[in-house]
TORTORTOR-373845 format. One record per residue (C-alpha): z, x, y. Coordinates in steps of 0.001 Angstrom, whole numbers, plus 500000, padded with zeros to 6 digits. Layout:
N
ZXY...
***
This chain:
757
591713064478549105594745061823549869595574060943552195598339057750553113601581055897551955602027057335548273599209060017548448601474062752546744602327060177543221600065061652540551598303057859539408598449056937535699596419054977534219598046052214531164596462053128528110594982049731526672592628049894530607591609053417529460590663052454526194588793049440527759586746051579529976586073054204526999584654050921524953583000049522527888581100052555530197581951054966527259583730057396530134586556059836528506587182061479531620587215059697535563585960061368538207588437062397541409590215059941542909589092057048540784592526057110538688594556056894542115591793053997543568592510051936539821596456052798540181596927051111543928594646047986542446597088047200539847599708048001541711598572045220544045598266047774547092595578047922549412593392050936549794590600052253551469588267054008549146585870056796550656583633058179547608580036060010548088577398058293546459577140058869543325581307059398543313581618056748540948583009053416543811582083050811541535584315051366538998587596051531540727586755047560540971584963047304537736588322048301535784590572046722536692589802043047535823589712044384531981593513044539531604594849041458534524591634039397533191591815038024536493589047037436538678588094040070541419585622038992544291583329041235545361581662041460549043578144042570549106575505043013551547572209043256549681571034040754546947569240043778545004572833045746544859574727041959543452571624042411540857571583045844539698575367045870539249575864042280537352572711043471535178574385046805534353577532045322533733576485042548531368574690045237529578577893046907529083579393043006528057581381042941530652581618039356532184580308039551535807578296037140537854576803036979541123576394034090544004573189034780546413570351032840547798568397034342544490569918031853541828568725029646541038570804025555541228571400026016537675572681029905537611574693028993540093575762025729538753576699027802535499578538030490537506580771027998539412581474026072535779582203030043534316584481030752537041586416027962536817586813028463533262588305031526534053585612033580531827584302035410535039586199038965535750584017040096538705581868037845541019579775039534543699578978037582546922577493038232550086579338037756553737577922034785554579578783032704551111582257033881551137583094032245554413580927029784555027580598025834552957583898025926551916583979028756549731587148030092550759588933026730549940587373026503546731588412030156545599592040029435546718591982026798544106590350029110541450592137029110538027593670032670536925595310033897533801598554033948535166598786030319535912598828030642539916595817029571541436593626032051543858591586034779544205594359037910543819591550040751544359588922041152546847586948044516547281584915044954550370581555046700549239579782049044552131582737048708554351581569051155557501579152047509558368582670045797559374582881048952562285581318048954565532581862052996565593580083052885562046576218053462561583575368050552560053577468047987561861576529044267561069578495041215562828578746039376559609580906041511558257583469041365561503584380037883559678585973039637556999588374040130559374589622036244558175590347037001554404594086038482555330595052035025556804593129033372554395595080035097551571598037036565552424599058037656548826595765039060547586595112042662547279592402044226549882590384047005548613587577048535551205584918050623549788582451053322551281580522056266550740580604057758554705583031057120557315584720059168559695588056059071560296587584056809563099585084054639561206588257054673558806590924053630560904588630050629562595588576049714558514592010049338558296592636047594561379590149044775561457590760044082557289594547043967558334594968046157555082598481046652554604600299049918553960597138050911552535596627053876550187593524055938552373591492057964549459589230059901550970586784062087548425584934065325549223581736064942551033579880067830550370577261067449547692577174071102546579573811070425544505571818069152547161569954071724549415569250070621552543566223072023555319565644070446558715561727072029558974559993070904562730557255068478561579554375069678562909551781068038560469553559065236558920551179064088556096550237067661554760553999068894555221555036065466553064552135066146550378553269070035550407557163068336549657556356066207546874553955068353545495556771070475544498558581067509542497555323066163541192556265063671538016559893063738539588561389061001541479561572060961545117562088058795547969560666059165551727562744057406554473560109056367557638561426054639560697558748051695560570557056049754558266553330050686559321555180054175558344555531053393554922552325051731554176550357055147555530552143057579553717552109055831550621548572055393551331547907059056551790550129059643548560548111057839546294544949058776547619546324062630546344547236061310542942550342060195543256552392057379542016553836056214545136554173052748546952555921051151549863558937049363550161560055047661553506561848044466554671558229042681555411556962042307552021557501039755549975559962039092548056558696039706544699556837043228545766560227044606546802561228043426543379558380044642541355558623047984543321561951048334543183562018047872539504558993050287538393560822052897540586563964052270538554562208052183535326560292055637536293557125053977536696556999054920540027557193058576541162557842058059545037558905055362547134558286055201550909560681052964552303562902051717555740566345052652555377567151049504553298565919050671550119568107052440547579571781050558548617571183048724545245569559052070543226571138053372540309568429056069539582570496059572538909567485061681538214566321060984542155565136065076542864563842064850546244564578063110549309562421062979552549562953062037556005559983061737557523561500061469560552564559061923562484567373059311560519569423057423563152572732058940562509574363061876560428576372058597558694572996057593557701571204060633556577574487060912554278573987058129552395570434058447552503570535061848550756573374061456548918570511059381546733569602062430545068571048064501542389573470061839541283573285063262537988574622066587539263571487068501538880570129070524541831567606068446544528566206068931547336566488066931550925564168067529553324563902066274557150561038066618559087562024066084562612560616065914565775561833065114569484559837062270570171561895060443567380565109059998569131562839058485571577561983055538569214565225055241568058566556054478571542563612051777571798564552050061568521568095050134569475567977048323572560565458045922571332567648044907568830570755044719571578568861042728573847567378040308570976571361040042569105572783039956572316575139042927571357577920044353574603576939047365575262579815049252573693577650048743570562574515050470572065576345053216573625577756054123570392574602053900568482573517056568571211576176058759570563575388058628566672571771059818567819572909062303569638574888063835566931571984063474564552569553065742566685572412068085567247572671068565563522568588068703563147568296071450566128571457073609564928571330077079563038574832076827561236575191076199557836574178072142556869576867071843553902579455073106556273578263070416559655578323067750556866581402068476556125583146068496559227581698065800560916583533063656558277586950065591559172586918068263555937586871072136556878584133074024554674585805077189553263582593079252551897580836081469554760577587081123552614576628077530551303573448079375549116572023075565549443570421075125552753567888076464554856570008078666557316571964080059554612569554080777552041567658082417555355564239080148555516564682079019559527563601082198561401564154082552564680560978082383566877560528086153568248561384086248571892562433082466572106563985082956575329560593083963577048558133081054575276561099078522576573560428079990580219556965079785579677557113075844578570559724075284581214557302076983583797554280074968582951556246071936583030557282072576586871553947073988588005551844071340586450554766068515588333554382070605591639550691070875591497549482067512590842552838065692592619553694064005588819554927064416585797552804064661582489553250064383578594554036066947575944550301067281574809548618067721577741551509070460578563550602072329575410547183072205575900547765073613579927549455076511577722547215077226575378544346077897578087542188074296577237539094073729578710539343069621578267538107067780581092541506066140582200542650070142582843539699071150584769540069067793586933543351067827587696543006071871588879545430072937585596543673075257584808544057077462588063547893077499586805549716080569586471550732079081583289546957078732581822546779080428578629550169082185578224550662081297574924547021080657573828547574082486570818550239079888569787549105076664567191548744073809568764551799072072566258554058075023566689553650075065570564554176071165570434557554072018567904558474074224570358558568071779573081560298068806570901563059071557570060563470071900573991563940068287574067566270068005571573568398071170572883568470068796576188566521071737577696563514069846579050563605065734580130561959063019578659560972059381580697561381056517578896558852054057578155555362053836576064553867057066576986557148059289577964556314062482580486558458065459580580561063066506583393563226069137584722567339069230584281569578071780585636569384073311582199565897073831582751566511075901585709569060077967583638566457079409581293563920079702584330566626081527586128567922083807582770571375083074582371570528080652579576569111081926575998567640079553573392566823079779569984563408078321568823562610077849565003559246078750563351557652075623562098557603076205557897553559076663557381553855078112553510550517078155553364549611080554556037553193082624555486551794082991552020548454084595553196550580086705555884553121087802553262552116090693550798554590089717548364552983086550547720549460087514548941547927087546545297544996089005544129542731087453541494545058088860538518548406088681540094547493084983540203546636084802536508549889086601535811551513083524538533549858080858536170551382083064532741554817082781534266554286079193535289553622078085532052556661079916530742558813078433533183557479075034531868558199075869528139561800076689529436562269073785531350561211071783528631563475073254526149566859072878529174565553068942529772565608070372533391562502070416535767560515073694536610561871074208539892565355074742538872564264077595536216562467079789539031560788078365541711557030079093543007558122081560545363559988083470542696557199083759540085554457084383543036557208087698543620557610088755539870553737088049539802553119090883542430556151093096542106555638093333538104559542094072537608559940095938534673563656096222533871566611093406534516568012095053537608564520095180539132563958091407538202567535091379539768566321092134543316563317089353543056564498086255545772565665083546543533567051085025540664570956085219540611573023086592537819573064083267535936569221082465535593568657086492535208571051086188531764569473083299530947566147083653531591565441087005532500564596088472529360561972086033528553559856086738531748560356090560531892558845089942528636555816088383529424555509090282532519555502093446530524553508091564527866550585090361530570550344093228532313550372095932529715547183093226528351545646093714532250546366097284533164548707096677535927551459098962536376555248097666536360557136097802539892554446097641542071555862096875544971559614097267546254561189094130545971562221091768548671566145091232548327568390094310549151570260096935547144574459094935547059576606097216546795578264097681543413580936095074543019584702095174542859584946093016540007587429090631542289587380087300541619587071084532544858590221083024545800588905079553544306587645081215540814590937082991540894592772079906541031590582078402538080591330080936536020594984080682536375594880077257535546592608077818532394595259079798531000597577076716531478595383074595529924594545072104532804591423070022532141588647070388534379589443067444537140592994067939537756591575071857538575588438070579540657590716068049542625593758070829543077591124073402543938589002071326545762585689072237544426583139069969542621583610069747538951580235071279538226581470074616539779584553074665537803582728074163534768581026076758535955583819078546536085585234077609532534581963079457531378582695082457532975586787082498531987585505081412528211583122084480528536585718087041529770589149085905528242587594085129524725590559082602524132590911081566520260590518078072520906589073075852523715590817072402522472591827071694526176588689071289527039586818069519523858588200067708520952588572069755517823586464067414515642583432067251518840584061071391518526582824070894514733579843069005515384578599070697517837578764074075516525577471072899513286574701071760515179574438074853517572574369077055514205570818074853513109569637075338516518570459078649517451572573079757521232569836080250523217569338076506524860571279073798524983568538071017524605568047071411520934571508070875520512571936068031522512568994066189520660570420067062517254573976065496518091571500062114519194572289062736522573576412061470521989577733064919523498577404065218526852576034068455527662578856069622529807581020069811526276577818071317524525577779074182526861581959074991526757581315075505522766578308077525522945580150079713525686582704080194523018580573080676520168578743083469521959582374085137523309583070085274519823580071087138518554579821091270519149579290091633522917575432093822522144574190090548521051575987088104523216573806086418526001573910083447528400571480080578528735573993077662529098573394077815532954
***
């Protein structure tokens, strides 16, 4: 969306700067918002820029420069993200340079000498440079094409750190607040990837922007799936998590250092490439990590919260909190890491009650060493609090994303997260085991005259016979033993969940007890219900589950399909998971489906991946078990019977379809629509499919049409892989798959098929 002064002018673009940034990034097409972000920049209007990551920020200041040939200044926070971005760019031979305390007196030497030449087009500099030694003087005397001295451009990278309401506020960047006065003529452009609309008006105000164009882009990230799981045994829970991207790229956020070290420790000792990254190492083991993780060396990273501002890895398939993130802002940008190449990934928190508890330690440690008012605390809290709301809620995590940043979420069913693809179960009677905890808490407090911790409640509960129980007379509780048939972890989940749902009390300090509120007495008393969630154990729902309880051949026939699925992914240039995942092929592996609309009912398999793929594995499903003597439809299959469909399209895919017929390319229909342009290419398939138009030039260039069928006839219809590799990998395969969607509408409908999702 647009929103501001001039929000309703459709932004064009001149065409010697789109032919510059064809030539330079090889882009035909921009992403949303990034035409309107380039138009205010020439247009010498300020803006505020709000772009997911991944949305494509950088070049609404890249591109400009390339048609004023003026010099744009760049504010920076991290050395690694000057680095990355002048590397990439000179790659590209585009003149950029940065100033930081990593130059060396002769880089920067040249770099002053370059500037003043005028041969520099963007220069990236941290806070501090810009305003302190006399910087600011010396760029009001800089040289520029035009013959008038002075910086003209300044964009403000990571602008939430200028806001006191934002998550990742940092004084230095307050001083910004100076550049208006300091240059009254120059253009102000403030860049982030989350802010809420508060966060965005505190922007505005303390850069002094004026009449500023507000751009705000959409913040869901339809291709990430998000789960909030209770962490109940963090290593083997992390180890179960990357196990299912192994030789895929991940990232694992910890709140401490020591963090870090351990669970890349425990990686490794597993087999896998992981390592550490965290502000106390040195210097040149942040860089060599850093590095082998960009250059896929490096599997997994385990990291503080700095790492990946300066990333530009798009393949990034997993991302892991390993504990509670400090606020929704944060775990934003933090996930927003993966799937920046529009693939699916995965983000997974594992979250427990006892982490808000360190987060309010850290947070007024750091107050009390800064010296911060305590505005800046309190606000901190109230991020916190919002961030354990989000972990403990049931509703939809696409759709509490979304509307925490100020955008409504249309769709009833996201199909990408936890609650709405139905994997965070209620605990059965949840009501009853909070009275229970609740109970325990106050008996054990009235017995003994003081208050005690979350373990030793758990263990009161689960009928222990430790010494510290039978000493303190626990055991003679009515509570003893109610829920001895409970796990340890779960019970202990159980009791961080009441925590977090501000059900139960917790004392500050080292070793924090637990307390009554008048909430407790509400569930004690039965006019308050509460929803637990099951801790995720898929090992032990695997053994309890007979659809994935496999005997000895069933998980031969598992390992058949898996290599399949492996042969297919290979083909698609796409990793396993996103063919079928485990759970899937442990299902077809017991069920044994033996026609398409039995395969149809397996969990996992959705119209798309059963035209694509569902041939092949009925195949070797048939194939194997015909080999083995198992009989076909074994079991009854765990989705239910839909009802037959109407046929009627969704208001959105309605919409899309109109606007085919027109002829509108795919952004103008994503950003009218408001859906990502990966579903309306989606959709583009499906029109393609049905309308059988006689051309599809809107969409593709007639000669790119002729080389890539001629190519697609070599190849065959069936992937899109082999295609890509015999065009050398010069057509994206977004355009591959809008021609082999037409080639197959043209062909006699018996032997059309589709495998271009």
């Amino acid at each position: 969306m647009a929103r501001g002064p001039g929000s309703q002018l459709q932004a064009t673009l001149p065409g010697p700067l789109l032919d510059a940034i064809r030539s330079t990034w090889g882009f035909d097409t921009l992403r949303p918002l990034q035409t309107e972000a380039i138009a205010a920049s020439l247009a010498d209007q300020d803006a505020l820029v709000v772009l997911p990551t991944g949305g494509g920020k950088s070049l609404c200041y890249q591109a400009p420069p390339l048609l004023t040939n003026e010099t744009t200044v760049v504010v920076s926070p991290l050395i690694a993200l000057m680095k990355d971005q002048v590397d990439g760019l000179r790659l590209n031979g585009y003149a950029a340079a940065g100033l930081h305390s990593g130059c060396t007196d002769d880089e920067l030497a040249e770099t002053r000498a370059a500037l003043g030449r005028g041969e520099i087009r963007l220069l990236f500099v941290s806070p501090e440079r810009l305003l302190g030694d006399g910087f600011v003087e010396w760029l009001k005397r800089l040289p520029q094409p035009t013959g008038r001295p002075g910086v003209r451009r300044f964009a403000i990278d990571e602008a939430h750190c200028i806001s006191h309401w934002g998550h990742d506020f940092r004084p230095e960047y307050r001083r910004l607040a100076t550049l208006r006065r300091h240059f009254p003529d120059a253009c102000i452009h403030a860049f982030t990837a989350t802010a809420t609309e508060r966060v965005r008006e505190d922007i505005v105000a303390q850069l002094a922007l004026r009449d500023a164009r507000v751009l705000v882009g959409t913040f869901d990230r339809p291709n990430l799936t998000y789960r909030v799981v209770p962490r109940v045994d963090r290593d083997e829970q992390i180890a179960e998590i990357v196990g299912r991207h192994a030789g895929e790229a991940s990232i694992i956020y910890c709140i401490s250092r020591r963090d870090t070290e351990g669970v890349a420790a425990m990686l490794r000792e597993r087999g896998v490439r992981a390592d550490a990254y965290h502000a106390g190492l040195e210097t040149e083991r942040r860089r060599r990590v850093q590095e082998a993780f960009t250059r896929e060396k490096l599997d997994v990273v385990v990291a503080t919260v700095a790492f990946g501002m300066g990333i530009d890895r798009s393949n990034v398939r997993c991302v892991l909190h390993a504990a509670l993130p400090k606020s929704i802002e944060a775990y934003q940008q933090e996930t927003g890491r993966a799937g920046r190449d529009g693939l699916e990934a995965e983000c997974v928190l594992l979250y427990s009650g006892g982490d808000a508890a360190r987060w309010s330690m850290l947070f007024g440690k750091s107050a009390e060493e800064a010296g911060s008012p305590p505005e800046i605390l309190q606000a901190q809290f109230g991020l916190l609090d919002e961030m354990q709301r989000f972990a403990a809620g049931m509703t939809c995590r696409h759709k509490i994303l979304s509307e925490h940043f100020g955008q409504p979420y249309a769709f009833p069913n996201c199909n990408a997260c936890d609650v709405c693809l139905n994997e965070v179960d209620a605990v059965p009677d949840s009501t009853v085991v909070a009275q229970k905890i609740v109970s325990c808490v106050a008996r054990a407090m009235q017995h003994s005259g003081c208050a005690f911790g979350a373990a030793h409640i758990v263990d009161v509960l689960r009928g222990s016979r430790a010494q510290k129980i039978i000493q303190r007379g626990h055991d003679r509780l009515s509570t003893f033993g109610l829920l001895h048939d409970v796990p340890r972890p779960s019970l202990l989940s159980y009791v961080n969940q009441l925590l977090d749902q501000g059900v139960l009390a917790r004392s500050e300090g080292e070793f924090p007890t637990l307390g009554l509120n008048p909430a407790s007495r509400e569930v004690l008393a039965g006019t308050r219900s509460i929803a637990l969630l099951a801790p995720k154990q898929p090992a032990a729902r695997a053994a309890d589950d007979a659809a994935t309880a496999l005997s000895d051949a069933e998980r031969e026939l598992f390992d058949a399909l898996r290599a399949l699925r492996r042969e297919i992914a290979d083909e698609h240039g796409v990793p396993p998971y996103l063919v079928f995942s485990d759970d899937a092929l442990r299902e077809m592996a017991s069920v044994r489906p033996g026609s398409p609309d039995a395969l149809s009912h397996i969990r996992g398999v959705g119209a798309q991946k059963l035209a694509a793929f569902g041939q092949a594995f009925l195949a070797r499903i048939a194939e194997w078990s015909g080999e083995h003597g198992l009989a076909l439809d074994a079991r009854r299959p765990s989705r239910p019977r839909k009802k037959p469909s109407t046929g009627r399209l969704s208001p959105a895919k309605q919409q899309s379809y109109e606007r085919f017929g027109r002829g509108e390319s795919i952004e103008s229909i994503a950003r009218a629509v408001g859906l990502a342009q990966s579903t309306v290419l989606g959709h583009l398939a499906d029109w393609i499919g049905s309308r059988r138009p006689a051309d599809v030039t809107a969409w593709i260039s007639p000669g790119e049409y002729q080389r890539v069928a001629e190519a697609a006839q070599a190849s065959g219809l069936g992937f899109l892989k082999p295609i890509h590799d015999a065009l050398g990998g010069e057509v994206p395969y977004e355009r591959i798959r809008i021609v082999v969607c037409h080639l197959r509408a043209l062909q006699p409908a018996a032997t059309s098929t589709d495998a271009a999702g």
